[in-house]
C-alpha distance (Angstrom), angle and dihedral (degrees) to the residues before:
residue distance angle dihedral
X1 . . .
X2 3.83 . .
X3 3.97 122.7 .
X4 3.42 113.4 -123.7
X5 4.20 112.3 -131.2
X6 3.48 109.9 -124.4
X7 4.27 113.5 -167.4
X8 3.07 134.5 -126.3
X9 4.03 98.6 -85.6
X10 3.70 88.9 61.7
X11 3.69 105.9 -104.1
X12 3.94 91.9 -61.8
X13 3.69 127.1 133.3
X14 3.88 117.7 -98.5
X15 4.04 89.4 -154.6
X16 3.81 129.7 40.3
X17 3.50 126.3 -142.8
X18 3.97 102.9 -104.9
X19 4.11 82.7 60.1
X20 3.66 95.5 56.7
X21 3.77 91.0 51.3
X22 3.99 85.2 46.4
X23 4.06 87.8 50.6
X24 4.10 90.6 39.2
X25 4.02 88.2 51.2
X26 3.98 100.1 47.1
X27 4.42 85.1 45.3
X28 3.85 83.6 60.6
X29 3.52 104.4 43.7
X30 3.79 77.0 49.2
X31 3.65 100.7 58.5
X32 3.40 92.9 41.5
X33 4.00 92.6 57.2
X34 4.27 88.5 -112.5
X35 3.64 98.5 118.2
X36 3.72 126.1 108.9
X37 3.69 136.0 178.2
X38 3.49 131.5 -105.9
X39 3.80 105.5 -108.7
X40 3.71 106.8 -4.5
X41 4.17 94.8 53.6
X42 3.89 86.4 -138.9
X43 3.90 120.4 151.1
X44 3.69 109.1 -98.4
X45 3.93 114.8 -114.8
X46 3.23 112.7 175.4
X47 4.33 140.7 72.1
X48 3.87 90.1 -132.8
X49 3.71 100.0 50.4
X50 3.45 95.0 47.9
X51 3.56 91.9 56.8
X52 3.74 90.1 50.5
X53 3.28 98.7 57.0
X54 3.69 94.6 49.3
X55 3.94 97.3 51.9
X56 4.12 85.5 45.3
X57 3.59 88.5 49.0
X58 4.37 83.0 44.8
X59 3.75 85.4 49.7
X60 3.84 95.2 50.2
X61 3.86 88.0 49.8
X62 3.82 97.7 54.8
X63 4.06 99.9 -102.7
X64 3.64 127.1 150.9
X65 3.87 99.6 -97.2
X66 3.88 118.4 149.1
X67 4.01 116.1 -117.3
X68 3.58 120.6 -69.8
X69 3.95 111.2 -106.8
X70 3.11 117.7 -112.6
X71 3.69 142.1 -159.7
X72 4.10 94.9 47.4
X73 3.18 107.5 166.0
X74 4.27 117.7 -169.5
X75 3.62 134.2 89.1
X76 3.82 122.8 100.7
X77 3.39 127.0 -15.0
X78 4.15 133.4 -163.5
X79 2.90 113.0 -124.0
X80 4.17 117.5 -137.5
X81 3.92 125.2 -136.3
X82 3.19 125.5 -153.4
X83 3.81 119.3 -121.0
């Protein structure tokens, strides 16, 4: 018989149901051109920020979402010249 491998969170789920409905919801508004961001009202674009913005909206509800990460460092950066 093979063992089954169990990680390290001991078997358990990461995400509860009530955030994949939150995820599923934002990923539809999405598609259909629906949904906006946060503060600036723009239309939302892009895969990865509509799943954001569902699990935030998960987390704001009470669902079983891990910790945001934090610490990501990215985006734009200035550039400085030498003078």
């Amino acid at each position: 018989m093979a063992k089954r491998r169990r990680s390290r969170t001991g078997g358990r789920r990461k995400y509860g149901p009530k955030s994949q409905s939150k995820v599923k919801r934002a990923m539809h508004e999405m598609k259909r051109g629906k949904l906006k961001s946060g503060r600036s009202g723009k239309k939302v674009k892009s895969r990865k920020q509509a799943i954001a913005i569902g699990l935030s909206e998960a987390r704001k509800s009470g669902a079983k979402v891990p910790k945001k990460r934090s610490g990501r460092g990215g985006g734009r950066r200035k550039s400085r010249s030498k003078s």
